[in-house]
Steps between C-alpha positions, in 0.01 A plus 500: 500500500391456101439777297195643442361372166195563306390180543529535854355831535237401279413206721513678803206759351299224416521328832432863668194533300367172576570510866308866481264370261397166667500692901274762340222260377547278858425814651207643239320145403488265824334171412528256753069526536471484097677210436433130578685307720689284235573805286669632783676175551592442173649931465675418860673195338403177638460339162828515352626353202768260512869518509683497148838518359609542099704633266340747345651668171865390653441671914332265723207640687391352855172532715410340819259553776655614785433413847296845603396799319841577256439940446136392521454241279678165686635406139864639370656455166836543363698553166839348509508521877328840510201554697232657253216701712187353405144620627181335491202721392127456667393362159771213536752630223855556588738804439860528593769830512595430196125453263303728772244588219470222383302201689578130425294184622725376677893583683665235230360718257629817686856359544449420093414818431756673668779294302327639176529882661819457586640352170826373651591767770521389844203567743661716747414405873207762648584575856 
């Protein structure tokens, strides 16, 4: 088993949080009856952006479709091989593990924006 990190540990609290954070505003703001049909269809990921692959500041980043819902989004993305977490928000943007706070158009521009966080390390796999 790897050591414990900061990095790690720090990741873990963040994905924690989020998990806590995004179950406690399922629970407290239900909006299925608010929200129009293709807002719902659009946050439940049936308009996803196309596949892309790059080299990006020297790492190449990935992202497909996949063929169902991928952790709830039915689109992964990887850095050198790695699978990066991304999340789609209900306005459309995109987050992933490693830019949680900080939502991006699109998952090319997550998987971009994770190579600029991690400035060179590897992205460790999240399990």
């Amino acid at each position: 088993m790897p050591a414990l990190t900061r990095r790690r540990a720090l990741t873990a609290g963040a994905a924690v949080a989020a998990t806590a954070g995004l179950h406690t505003r399922a629970v407290a703001a239900p909006h299925a009856a608010s929200t129009s049909a293709h807002e719902q269809e659009h946050a439940h990921g049936h308009d996803l952006p196309e596949a892309f692959d790059e080299v990006f500041n020297g790492r190449r980043i990935q992202g497909r479709p996949t063929g169902g819902h991928h952790h709830g989004t039915g689109y992964a993305v990887f850095v050198d091989g790695v699978e990066l977490h991304v999340m789609r928000n209900a306005d459309g943007s995109w987050i992933s593990v490693v830019g949680h706070y900080a939502p991006v158009p699109s998952p090319r521009d997550a998987a971009r924006a994770a190579v600029e966080e991690l400035q060179g390390a590897s992205l460790v796999p999240f399990d």
